[in-house]
One Martini backbone bead per residue (centre of mass of N, CA, C, O) as a GRO file, in nm:
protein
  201
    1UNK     BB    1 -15.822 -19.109   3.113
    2UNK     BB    2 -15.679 -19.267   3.366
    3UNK     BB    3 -15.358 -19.144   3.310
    4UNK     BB    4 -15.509 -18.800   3.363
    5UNK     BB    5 -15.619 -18.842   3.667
    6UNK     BB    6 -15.364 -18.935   3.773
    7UNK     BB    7 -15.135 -18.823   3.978
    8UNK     BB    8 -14.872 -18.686   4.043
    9UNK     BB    9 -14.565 -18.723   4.121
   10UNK     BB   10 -14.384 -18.624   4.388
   11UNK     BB   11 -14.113 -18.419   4.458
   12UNK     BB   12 -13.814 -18.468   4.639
   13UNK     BB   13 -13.680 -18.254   4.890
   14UNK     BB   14 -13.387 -18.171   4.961
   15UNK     BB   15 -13.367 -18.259   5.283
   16UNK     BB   16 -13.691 -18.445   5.384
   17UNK     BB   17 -13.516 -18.676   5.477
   18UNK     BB   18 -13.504 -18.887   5.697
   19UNK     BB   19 -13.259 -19.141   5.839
   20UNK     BB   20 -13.485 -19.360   5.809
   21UNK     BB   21 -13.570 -19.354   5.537
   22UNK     BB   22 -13.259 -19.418   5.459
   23UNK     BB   23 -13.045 -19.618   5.259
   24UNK     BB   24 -12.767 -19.722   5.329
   25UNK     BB   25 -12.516 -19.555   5.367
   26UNK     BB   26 -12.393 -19.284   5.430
   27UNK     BB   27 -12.305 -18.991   5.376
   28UNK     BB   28 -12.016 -18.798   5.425
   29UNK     BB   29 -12.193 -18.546   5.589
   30UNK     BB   30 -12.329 -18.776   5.802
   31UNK     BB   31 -12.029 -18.875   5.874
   32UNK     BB   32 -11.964 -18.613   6.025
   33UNK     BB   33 -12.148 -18.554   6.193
   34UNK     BB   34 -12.152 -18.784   6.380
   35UNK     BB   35 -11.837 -18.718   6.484
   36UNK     BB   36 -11.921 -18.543   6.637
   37UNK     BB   37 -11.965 -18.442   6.938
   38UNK     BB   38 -12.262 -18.408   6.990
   39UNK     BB   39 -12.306 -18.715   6.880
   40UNK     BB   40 -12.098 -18.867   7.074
   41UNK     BB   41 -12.276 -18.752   7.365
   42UNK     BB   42 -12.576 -18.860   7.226
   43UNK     BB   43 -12.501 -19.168   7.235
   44UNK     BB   44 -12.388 -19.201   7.507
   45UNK     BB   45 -12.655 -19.141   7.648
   46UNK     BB   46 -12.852 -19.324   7.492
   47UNK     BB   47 -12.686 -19.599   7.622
   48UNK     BB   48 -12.723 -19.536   7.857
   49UNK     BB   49 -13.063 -19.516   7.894
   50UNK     BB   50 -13.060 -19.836   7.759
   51UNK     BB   51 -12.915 -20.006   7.985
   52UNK     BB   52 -13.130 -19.894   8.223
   53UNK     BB   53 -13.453 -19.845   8.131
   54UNK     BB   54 -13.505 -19.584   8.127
   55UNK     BB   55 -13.735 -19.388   8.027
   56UNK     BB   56 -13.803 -19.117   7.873
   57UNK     BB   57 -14.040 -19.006   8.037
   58UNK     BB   58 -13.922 -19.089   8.321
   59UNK     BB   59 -13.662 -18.888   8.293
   60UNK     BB   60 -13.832 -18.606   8.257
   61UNK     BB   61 -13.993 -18.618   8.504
   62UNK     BB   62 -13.720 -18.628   8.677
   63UNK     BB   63 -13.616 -18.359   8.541
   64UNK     BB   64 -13.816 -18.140   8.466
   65UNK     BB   65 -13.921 -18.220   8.167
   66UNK     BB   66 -13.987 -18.236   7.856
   67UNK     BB   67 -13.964 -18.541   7.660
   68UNK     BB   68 -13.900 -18.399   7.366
   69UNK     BB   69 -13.617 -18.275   7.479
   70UNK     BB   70 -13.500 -18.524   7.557
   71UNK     BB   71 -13.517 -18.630   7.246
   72UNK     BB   72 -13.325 -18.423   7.140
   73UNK     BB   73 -13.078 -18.474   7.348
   74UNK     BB   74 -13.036 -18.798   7.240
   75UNK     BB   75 -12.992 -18.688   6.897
   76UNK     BB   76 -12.866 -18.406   6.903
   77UNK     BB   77 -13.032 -18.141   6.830
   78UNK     BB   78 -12.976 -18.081   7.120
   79UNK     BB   79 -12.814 -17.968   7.373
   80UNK     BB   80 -12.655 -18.008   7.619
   81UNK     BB   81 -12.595 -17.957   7.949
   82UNK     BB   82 -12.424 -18.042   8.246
   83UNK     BB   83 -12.688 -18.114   8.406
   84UNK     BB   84 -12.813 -18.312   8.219
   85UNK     BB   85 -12.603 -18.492   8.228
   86UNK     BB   86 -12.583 -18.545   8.525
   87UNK     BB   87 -12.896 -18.636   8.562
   88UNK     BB   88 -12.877 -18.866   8.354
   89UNK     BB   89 -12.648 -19.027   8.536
   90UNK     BB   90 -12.796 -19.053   8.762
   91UNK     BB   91 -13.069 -19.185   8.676
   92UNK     BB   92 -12.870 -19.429   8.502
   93UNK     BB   93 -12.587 -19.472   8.656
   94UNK     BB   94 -12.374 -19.323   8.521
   95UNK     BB   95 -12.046 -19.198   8.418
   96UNK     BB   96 -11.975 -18.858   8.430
   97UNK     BB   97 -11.673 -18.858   8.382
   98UNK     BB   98 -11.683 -18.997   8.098
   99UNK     BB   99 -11.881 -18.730   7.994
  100UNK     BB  100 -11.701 -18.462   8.015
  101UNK     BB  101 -11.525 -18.466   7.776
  102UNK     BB  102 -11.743 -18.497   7.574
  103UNK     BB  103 -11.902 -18.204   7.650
  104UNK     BB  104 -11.678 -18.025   7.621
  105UNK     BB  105 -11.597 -18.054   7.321
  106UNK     BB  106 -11.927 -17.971   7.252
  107UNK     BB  107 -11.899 -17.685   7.437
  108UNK     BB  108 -11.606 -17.550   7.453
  109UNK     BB  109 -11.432 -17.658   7.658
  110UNK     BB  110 -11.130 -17.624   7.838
  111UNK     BB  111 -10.998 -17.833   7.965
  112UNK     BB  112 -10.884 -18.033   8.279
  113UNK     BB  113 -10.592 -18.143   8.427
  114UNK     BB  114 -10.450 -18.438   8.344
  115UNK     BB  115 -10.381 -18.451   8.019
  116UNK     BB  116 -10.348 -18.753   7.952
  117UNK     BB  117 -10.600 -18.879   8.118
  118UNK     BB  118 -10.749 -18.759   7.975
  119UNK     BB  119 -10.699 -18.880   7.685
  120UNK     BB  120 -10.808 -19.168   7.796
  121UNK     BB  121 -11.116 -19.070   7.860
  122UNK     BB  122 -11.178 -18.997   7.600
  123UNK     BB  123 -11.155 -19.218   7.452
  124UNK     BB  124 -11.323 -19.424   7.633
  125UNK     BB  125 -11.590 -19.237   7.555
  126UNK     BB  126 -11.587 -19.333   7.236
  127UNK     BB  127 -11.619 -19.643   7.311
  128UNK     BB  128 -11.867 -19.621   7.414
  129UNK     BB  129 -12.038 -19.470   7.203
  130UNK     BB  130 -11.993 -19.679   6.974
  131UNK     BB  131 -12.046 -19.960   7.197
  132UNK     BB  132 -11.826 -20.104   7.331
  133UNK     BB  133 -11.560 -20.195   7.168
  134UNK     BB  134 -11.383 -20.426   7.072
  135UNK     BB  135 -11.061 -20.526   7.037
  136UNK     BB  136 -11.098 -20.622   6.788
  137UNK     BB  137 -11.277 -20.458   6.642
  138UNK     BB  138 -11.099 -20.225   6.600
  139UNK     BB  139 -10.875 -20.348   6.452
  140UNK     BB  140 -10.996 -20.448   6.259
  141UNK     BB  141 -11.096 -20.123   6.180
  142UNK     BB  142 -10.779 -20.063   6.141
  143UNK     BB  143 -10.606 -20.357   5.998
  144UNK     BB  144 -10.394 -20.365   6.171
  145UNK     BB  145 -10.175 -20.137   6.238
  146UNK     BB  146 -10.241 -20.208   6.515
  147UNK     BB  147 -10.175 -20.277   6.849
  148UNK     BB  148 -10.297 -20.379   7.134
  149UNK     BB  149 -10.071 -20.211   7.303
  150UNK     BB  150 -10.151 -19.925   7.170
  151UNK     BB  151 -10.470 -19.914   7.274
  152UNK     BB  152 -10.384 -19.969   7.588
  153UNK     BB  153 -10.215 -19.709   7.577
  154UNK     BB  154 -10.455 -19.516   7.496
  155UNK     BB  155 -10.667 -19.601   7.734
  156UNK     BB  156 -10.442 -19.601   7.979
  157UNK     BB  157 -10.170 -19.695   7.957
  158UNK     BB  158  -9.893 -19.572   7.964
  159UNK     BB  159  -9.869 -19.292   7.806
  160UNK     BB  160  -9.827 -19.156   7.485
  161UNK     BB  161  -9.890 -19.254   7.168
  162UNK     BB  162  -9.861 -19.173   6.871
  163UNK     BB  163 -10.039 -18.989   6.606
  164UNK     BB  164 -10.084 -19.249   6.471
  165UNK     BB  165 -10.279 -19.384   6.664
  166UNK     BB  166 -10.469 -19.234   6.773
  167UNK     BB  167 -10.592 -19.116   6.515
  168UNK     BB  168 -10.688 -19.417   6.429
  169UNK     BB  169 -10.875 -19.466   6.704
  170UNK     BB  170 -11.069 -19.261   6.646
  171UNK     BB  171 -11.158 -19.311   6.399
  172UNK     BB  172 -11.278 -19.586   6.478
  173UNK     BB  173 -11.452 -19.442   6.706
  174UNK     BB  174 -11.618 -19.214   6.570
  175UNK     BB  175 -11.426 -18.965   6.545
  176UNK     BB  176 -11.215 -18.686   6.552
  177UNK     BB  177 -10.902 -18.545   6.469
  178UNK     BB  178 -10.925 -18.239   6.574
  179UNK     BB  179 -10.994 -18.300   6.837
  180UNK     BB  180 -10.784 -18.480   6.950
  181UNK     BB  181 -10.477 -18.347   6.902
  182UNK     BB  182 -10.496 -18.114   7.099
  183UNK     BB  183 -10.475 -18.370   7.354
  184UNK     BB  184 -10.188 -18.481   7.241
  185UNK     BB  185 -10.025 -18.269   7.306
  186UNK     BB  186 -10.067 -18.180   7.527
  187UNK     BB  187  -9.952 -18.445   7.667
  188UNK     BB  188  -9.651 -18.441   7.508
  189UNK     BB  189  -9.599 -18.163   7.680
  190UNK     BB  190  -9.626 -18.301   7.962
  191UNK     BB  191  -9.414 -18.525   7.932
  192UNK     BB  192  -9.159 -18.322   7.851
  193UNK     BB  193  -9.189 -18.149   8.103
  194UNK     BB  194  -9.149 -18.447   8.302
  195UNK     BB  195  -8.902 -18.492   8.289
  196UNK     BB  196  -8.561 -18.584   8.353
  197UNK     BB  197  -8.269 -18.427   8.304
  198UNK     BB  198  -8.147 -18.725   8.219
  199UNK     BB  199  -8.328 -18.669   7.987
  200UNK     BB  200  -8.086 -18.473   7.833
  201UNK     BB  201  -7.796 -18.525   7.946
   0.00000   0.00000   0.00000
């Protein structure tokens, strides 16, 4: 009588659980969105904001937003505006510079500027994103493929590395490589307009 009258267990309805909720590594789907342009900029603000120690109410206020909005904003949930973004970084003390390139690719905005410089900063930006990881932690999260000069050259230069390197730096900071790749065509065809006559004989 008493196992006629227990509940079914209710079944539970496919994308009903939070990302808090599930355990395990995320799955394919969730590893594309996390890489994501605007996954990457809402990360990169996220650690802005906890660096800083400014409560996400107090930010808010500052604002002059609901505090839900600002966290919708942390999430990646909600776009966040090239204003909020400047809000953000200027109440958090955060370098509006290194997020630029993050939300122009998240907003589909065209670059400007110098070609390479971009592709170090978005790089750089990456980097931040994913948690300001050490060169060792990067290497090693590419197997050793790449050399630490390939990397330093990457973020900073001079020039830009072949395209198999930047690919690898890029998985490796948890960006696309979609996105990445016109951003180095871009620099690459830069630098060979930019050399001079006796470079080609």
């Amino acid at each position: 009588m008493r196992l006629a009258s227990r509940p079914r267990p209710r079944r539970e309805l496919p994308g009903s659980r939070t990302p808090e909720d599930t355990s395990g590594p995320p799955g394919p789907k969730n590893r594309l969105r996390l890489r994501e342009p605007g996954q990457r900029l809402a990360c990169a603000l996220t650690l802005m904001r906890a660096q800083s120690r400014v409560s996400q109410r107090a930010l808010a206020g500052r604002m002059r937003i609901d505090p839900s909005y600002v966290s919708r904003i942390l999430s990646g949930e909600r776009d966040a505006s090239w204003q909020h973004v400047l809000a953000i970084c200027d109440l958090c003390n955060g370098d509006s510079a290194l997020m630029k390139p993050l939300w122009e690719m998240a907003a589909n905005v065209q670059p400007t500027g110098d070609p390479t410089r971009y592709l170090h900063t978005f790089l750089q930006a990456l980097r931040y994103a994913a948690g300001s990881l050490s060169t060792e932690t990067i290497l090693a999260s590419t197997h050793n493929t790449i050399a630490a000069s390939d990397l330093r050259q990457a973020l900073e230069g001079p020039g830009t590395p072949t395209w198999l390197v930047v690919r690898t730096i890029t998985n490796a900071l948890w960006g696309l490589s979609d996105i990445t790749l016109p951003l180095w065509r871009r620099a690459t065809a830069c630098q060979e307009t930019s050399l001079p006559a006796e470079a080609f004989g």
